[in-house]
C-alpha positions in Angstrom: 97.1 -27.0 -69.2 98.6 -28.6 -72.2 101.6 -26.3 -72.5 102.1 -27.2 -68.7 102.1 -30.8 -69.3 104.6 -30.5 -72.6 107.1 -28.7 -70.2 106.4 -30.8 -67.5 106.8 -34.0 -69.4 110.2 -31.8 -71.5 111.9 -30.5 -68.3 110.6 -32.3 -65.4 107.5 -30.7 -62.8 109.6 -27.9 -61.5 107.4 -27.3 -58.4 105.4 -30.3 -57.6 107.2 -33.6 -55.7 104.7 -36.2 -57.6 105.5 -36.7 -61.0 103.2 -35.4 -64.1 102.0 -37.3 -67.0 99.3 -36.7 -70.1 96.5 -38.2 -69.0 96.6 -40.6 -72.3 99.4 -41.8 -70.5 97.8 -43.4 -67.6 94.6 -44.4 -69.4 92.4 -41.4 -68.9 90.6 -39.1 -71.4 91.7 -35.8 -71.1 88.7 -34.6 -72.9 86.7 -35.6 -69.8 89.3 -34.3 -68.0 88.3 -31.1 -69.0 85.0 -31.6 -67.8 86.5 -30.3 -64.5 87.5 -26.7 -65.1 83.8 -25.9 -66.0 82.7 -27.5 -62.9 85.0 -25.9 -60.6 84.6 -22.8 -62.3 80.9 -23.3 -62.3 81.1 -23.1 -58.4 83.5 -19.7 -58.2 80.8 -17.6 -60.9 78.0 -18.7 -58.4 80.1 -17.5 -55.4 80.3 -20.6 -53.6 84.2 -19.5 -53.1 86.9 -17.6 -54.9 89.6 -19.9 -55.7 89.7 -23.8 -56.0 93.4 -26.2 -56.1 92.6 -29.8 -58.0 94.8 -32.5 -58.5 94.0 -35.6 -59.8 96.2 -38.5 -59.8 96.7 -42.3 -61.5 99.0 -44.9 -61.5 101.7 -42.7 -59.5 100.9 -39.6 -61.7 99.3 -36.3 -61.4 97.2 -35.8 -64.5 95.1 -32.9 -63.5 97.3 -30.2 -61.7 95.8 -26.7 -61.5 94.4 -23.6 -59.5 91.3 -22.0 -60.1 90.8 -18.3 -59.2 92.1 -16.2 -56.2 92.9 -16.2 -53.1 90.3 -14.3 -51.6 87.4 -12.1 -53.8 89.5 -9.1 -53.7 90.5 -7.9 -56.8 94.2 -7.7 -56.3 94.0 -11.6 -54.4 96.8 -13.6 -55.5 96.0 -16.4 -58.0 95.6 -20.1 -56.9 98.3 -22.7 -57.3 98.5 -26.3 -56.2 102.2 -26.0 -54.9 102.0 -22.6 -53.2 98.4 -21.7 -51.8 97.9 -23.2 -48.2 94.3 -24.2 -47.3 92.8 -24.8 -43.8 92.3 -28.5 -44.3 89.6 -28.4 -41.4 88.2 -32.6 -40.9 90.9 -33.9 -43.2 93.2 -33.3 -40.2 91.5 -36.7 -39.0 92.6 -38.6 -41.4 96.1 -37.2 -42.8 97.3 -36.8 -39.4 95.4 -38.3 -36.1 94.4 -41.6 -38.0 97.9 -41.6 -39.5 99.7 -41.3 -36.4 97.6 -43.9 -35.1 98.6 -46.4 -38.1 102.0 -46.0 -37.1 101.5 -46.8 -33.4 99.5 -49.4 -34.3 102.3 -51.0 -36.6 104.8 -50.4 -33.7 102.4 -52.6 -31.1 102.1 -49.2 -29.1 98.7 -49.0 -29.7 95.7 -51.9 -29.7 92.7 -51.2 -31.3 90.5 -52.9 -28.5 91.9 -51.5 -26.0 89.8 -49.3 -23.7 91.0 -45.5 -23.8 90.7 -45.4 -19.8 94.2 -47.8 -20.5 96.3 -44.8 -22.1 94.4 -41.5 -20.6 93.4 -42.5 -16.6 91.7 -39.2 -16.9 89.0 -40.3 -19.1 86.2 -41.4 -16.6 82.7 -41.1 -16.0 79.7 -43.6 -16.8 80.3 -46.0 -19.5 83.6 -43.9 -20.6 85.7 -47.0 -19.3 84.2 -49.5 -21.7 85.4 -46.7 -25.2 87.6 -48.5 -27.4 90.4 -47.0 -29.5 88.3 -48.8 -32.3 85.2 -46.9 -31.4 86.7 -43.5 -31.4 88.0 -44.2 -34.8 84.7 -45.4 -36.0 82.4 -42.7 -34.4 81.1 -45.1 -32.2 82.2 -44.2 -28.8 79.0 -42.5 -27.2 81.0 -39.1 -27.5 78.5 -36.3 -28.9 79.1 -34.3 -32.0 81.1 -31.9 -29.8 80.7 -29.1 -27.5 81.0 -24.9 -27.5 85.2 -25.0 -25.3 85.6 -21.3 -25.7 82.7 -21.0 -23.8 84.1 -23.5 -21.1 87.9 -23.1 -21.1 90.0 -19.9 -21.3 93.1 -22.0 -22.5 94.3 -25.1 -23.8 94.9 -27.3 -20.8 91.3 -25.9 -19.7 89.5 -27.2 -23.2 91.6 -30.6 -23.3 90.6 -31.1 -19.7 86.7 -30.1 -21.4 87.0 -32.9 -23.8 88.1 -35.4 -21.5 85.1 -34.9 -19.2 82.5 -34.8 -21.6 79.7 -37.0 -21.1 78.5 -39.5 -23.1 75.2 -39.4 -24.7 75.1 -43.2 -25.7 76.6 -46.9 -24.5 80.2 -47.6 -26.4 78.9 -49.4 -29.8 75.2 -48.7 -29.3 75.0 -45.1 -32.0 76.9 -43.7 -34.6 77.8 -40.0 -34.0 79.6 -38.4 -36.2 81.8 -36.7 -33.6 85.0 -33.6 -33.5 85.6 -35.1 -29.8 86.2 -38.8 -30.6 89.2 -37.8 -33.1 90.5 -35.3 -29.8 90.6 -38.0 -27.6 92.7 -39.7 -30.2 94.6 -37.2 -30.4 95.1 -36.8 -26.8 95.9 -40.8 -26.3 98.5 -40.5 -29.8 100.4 -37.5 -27.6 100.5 -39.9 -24.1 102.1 -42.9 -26.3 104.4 -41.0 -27.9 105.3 -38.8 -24.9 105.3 -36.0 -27.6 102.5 -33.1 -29.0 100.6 -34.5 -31.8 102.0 -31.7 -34.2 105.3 -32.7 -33.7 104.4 -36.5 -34.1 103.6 -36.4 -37.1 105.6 -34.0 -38.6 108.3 -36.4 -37.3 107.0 -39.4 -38.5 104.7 -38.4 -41.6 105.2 -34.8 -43.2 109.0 -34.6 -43.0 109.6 -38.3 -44.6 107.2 -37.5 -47.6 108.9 -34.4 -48.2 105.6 -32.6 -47.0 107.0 -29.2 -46.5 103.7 -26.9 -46.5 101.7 -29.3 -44.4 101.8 -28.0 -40.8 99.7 -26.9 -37.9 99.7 -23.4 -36.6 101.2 -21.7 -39.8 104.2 -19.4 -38.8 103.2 -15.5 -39.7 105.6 -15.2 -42.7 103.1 -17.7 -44.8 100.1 -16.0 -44.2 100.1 -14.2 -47.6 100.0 -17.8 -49.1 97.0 -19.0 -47.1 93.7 -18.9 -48.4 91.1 -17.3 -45.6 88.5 -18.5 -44.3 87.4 -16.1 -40.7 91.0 -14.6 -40.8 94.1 -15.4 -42.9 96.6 -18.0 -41.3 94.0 -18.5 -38.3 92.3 -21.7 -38.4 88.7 -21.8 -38.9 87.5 -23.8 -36.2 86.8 -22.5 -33.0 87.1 -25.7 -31.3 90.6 -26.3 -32.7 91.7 -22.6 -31.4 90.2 -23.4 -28.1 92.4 -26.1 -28.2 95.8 -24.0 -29.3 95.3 -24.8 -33.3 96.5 -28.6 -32.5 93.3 -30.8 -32.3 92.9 -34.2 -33.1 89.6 -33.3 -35.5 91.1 -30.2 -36.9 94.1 -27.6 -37.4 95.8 -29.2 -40.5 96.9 -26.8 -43.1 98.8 -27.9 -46.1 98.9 -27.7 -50.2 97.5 -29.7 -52.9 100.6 -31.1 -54.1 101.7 -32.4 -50.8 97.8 -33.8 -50.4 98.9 -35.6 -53.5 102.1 -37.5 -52.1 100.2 -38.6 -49.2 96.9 -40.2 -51.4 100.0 -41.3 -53.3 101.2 -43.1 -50.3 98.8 -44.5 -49.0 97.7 -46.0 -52.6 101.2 -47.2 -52.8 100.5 -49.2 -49.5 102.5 -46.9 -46.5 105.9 -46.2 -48.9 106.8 -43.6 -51.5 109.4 -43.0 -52.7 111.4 -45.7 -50.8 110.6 -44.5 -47.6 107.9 -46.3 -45.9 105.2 -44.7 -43.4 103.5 -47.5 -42.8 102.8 -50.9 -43.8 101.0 -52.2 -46.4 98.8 -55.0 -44.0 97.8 -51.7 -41.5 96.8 -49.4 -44.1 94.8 -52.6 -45.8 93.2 -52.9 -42.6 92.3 -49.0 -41.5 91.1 -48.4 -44.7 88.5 -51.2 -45.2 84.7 -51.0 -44.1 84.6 -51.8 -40.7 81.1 -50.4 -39.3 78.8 -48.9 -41.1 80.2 -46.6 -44.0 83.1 -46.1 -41.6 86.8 -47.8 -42.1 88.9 -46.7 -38.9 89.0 -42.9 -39.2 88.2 -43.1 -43.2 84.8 -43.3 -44.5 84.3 -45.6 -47.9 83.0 -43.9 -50.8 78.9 -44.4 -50.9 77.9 -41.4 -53.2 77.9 -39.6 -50.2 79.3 -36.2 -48.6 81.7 -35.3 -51.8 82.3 -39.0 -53.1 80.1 -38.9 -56.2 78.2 -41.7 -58.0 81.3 -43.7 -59.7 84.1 -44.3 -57.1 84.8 -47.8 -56.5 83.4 -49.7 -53.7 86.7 -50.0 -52.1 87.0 -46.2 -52.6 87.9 -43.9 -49.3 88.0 -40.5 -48.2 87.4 -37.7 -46.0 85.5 -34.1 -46.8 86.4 -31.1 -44.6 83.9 -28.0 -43.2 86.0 -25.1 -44.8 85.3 -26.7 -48.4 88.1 -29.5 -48.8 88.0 -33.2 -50.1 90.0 -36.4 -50.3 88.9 -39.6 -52.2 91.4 -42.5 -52.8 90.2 -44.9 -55.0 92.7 -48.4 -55.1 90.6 -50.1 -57.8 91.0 -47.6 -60.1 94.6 -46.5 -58.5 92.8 -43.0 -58.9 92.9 -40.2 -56.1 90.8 -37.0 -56.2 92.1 -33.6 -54.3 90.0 -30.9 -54.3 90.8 -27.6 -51.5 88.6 -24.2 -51.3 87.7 -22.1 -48.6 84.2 -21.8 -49.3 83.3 -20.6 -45.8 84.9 -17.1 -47.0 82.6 -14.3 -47.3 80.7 -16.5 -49.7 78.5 -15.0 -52.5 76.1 -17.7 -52.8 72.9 -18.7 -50.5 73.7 -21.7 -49.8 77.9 -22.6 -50.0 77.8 -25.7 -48.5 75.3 -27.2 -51.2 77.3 -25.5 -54.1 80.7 -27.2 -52.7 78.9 -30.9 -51.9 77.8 -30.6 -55.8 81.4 -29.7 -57.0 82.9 -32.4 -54.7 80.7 -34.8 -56.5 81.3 -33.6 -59.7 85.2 -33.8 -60.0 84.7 -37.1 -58.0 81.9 -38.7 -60.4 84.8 -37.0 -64.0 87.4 -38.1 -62.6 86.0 -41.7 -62.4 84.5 -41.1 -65.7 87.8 -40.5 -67.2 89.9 -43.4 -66.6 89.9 -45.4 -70.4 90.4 -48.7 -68.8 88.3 -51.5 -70.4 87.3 -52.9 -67.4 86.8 -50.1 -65.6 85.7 -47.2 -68.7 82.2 -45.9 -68.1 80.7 -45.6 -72.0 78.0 -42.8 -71.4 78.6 -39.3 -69.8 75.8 -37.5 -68.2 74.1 -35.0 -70.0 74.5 -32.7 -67.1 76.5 -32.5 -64.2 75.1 -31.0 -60.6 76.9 -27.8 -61.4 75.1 -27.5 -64.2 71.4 -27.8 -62.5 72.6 -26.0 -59.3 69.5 -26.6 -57.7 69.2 -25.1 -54.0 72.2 -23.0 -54.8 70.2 -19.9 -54.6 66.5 -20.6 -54.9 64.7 -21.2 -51.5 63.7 -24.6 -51.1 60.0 -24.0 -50.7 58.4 -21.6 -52.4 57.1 -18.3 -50.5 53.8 -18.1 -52.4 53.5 -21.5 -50.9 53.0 -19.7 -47.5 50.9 -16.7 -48.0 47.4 -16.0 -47.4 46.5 -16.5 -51.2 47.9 -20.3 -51.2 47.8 -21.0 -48.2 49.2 -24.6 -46.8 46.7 -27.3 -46.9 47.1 -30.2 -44.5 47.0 -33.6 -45.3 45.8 -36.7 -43.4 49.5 -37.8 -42.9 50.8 -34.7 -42.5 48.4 -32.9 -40.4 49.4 -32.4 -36.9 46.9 -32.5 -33.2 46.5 -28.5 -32.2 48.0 -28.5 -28.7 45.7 -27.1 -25.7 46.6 -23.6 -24.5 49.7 -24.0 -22.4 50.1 -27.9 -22.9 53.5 -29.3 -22.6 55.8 -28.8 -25.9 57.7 -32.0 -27.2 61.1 -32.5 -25.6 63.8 -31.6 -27.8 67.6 -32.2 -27.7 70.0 -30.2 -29.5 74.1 -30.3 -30.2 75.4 -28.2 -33.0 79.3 -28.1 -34.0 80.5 -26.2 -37.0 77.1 -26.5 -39.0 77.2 -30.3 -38.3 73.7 -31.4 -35.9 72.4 -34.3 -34.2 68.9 -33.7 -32.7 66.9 -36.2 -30.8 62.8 -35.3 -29.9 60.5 -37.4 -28.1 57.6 -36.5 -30.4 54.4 -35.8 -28.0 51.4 -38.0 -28.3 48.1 -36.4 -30.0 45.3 -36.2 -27.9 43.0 -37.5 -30.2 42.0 -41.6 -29.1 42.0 -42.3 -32.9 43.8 -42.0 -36.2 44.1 -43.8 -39.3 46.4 -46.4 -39.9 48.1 -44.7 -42.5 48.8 -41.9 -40.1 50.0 -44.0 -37.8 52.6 -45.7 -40.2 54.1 -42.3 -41.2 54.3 -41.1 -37.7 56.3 -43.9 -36.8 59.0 -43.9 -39.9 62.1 -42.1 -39.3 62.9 -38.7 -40.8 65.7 -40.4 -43.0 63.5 -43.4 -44.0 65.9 -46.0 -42.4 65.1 -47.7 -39.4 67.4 -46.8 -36.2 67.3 -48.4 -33.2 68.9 -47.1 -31.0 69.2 -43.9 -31.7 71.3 -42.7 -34.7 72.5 -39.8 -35.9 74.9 -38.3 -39.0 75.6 -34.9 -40.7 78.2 -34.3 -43.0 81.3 -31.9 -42.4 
């Protein structure tokens, strides 16, 4: 890494469009820096996936540039590099394209953020549908569910779109929070009637082409697909949803490179413009990127030490994870942005993938913070061990199996302990939508035939499984 910096600072970054600098340069310790090769290679020795591409960036500068690994976990797998190896971006897709393209619309007056989708798709109909906001599909708060099987529904594209669009709604506009792969679609889908264009070809127009984002496309032609890291099959995009679909959804279908990941945090932490040539402007990406509802911005989510962000990112911090194992955080206090790509869906060699890479997102998150020197803004203490380095869950079950045989057996307790059910009785009502490992179940728990329990049983049968209060209904999984 250092002989790469001395030739990049020498010679100029012969591959990579944003500029490189020592991290002294930009106040940041490159000793902590450092932190993040044993974390990210921490996660490949488990076998939570086979290659990794991190960038980290500050004050208009990549600082940490470098690919971890292979490929694939084939021995003769081509090595990982942040300019050349082309990741399925999965969820990010909602943010560096469909909430992009709908910043620029926005700017242009094309598109109003209260205005009621019925307005821009006259297809979109059915109870409470005409009362969904633009502003609601970019905050998850449009009644949409999670999402639904299309392959099992349509047999081509026109048939899926026409499977979003008369989805029903499982809430009232504004009442819940659903984290959902459907809201973004409709996006998509009212971005491509605006326009009068496909949403691929939007925002390679207007986005990708003006940054000089060259490996950043949708549907990756054949002759790349040595390049691209696999996660079901190489070049195919993971989600099913987003085939169903053609491999141009609003929620997914993005694939693209760490360094051009890097001009885009770049941009948008520059406020719309880099390198001259503006996006976007500065008041619009203010305003889609600030808290809006919840831990939602419009189409980002803020950084709360949650799904990837880590412990240390500003307040003002935002992002976006993805479900094959990829992460942006963009943090404009600290002019700081995080990348990090894998395809830990992959033929993983782990137990559990998805906990190894939401530690490692975490981690690189929570050194990168930890890194910048600034007075105001230098954390003193370093942890004495990162989440990689506890890896708890990784492999180990999470309850014990002694726990549950006849020796030990499972002894109830007074909160816990649940009414036995007659012979044949009625089974509690249960409600169930699953999309790409992300869930939202509602049950309408059944009442115990006993007349009498103690108070303290009632109080813990009525607190929610998350220990928030949630009325209505609320639900949220993380990519």
């Amino acid at each position: 890494m250092i002989l790469y910096l001395v030739a990049a600072l020498a010679f100029g970054d012969p591959v990579g469009r944003l500029p490189v600098r020592a991290p002294e340069a930009v106040g940041m310790s490159q000793e902590r820096l450092e932190v993040i090769d044993r974390l990210v290679r921490e996660g490949i020795r488990a076998g939570g996936y086979p290659g990794a591409s991190v960038i980290i960036g500050r004050q208009g500068a990549a600082v940490w540039r470098k690919g971890f690994g292979t490929l694939s976990w084939g021995l003769e797998s081509p090595e990982v590099s942040t300019d050349a190896t082309i990741y399925d971006l999965a969820s990010l897709t909602k943010v560096v394209a469909t909430t992009t393209a709908a910043m620029i619309l926005y700017d242009e007056g094309r598109l109003s953020l209260d205005a009621k989708v019925v307005h821009y798709l006259p297809e979109f109909v059915g109870r409470w549908k005409n009362e969904v906001t633009i502003r609601q599909l970019l905050t998850h708060r449009s009644g949409l569910p999670a999402g639904r099987n299309l392959s099992r529904v349509a047999r081509t594209p026109a048939q899926a779109r026409e499977s979003v669009l008369t989805t029903k709604l499982r809430f009232r506009p504004g009442r819940a929070y659903i984290y959902s792969d459907l809201g973004p679609d409709v996006l998509g889908f009212v971005i491509e009637a605006i326009a009068g264009m496909p949403l691929d070809a939007f925002v390679r127009d207007r986005v990708f082409e003006p940054l000089g984002m060259r490996e950043t496309f949708f549907a990756p032609p054949d002759s790349l697909r040595d390049r691209i890291a696999p996660t079901l099959a190489q070049g195919l995009v993971h989600d099913a949803n987003a085939r169903a679909l053609g491999g141009v959804a609003g929620h997914a279908g993005l694939f693209g490179t760490a360094d051009d990941l890097a001009v885009f945090a770049q941009m948008m932490l520059n406020g719309g413009i880099y390198e001259g040539r503006r996006v976007v402007s500065e008041s619009t990406v203010r305003l889609f990127t600030q808290r809006t509802a919840g831990s939602r911005a419009l189409g980002w989510e803020m950084a709360e030490g949650r799904h990837g962000a880590g412990e240390h990112l500003s307040p003002s911090a935002f992002g976006h994870v993805g479900f094959t194992g990829t992460s942006l955080w963009i943090d404009p206090q600290r002019d700081l942005f995080v990348i990090l790509l894998t395809n830990r869906v992959h033929a993983a060699r782990v137990k559990r993938p998805s906990t190894v890479i939401a530690d490692i997102r975490a981690d690189v998150a929570d050194a990168a913070a930890l890194a910048v020197t600034d007075e105001a803004l230098h954390i003193p203490v370093m942890p004495a061990a990162f989440r990689a380095d506890r890896a708890v869950n990784w492999n180990k079950p999470y309850r014990s199996r002694r726990s549950r045989t006849k020796k030990s057996p499972k002894r109830p307790t007074a909160t816990a302990a649940k009414p036995v059910a007659a012979k044949g009785a009625a089974k509690p009502a249960t409600s169930r939508t699953a999309t790409k490992g992300r869930s939202t179940t509602t049950k309408a728990a059944a009442k115990p035939a006993a007349a009498k329990s103690s108070g303290s049983a009632k109080s813990a049968a009525k607190k929610p499984a998350t220990g928030k209060s949630s009325a209505p209904a609320k639900a949220r999984t993380a990519p």
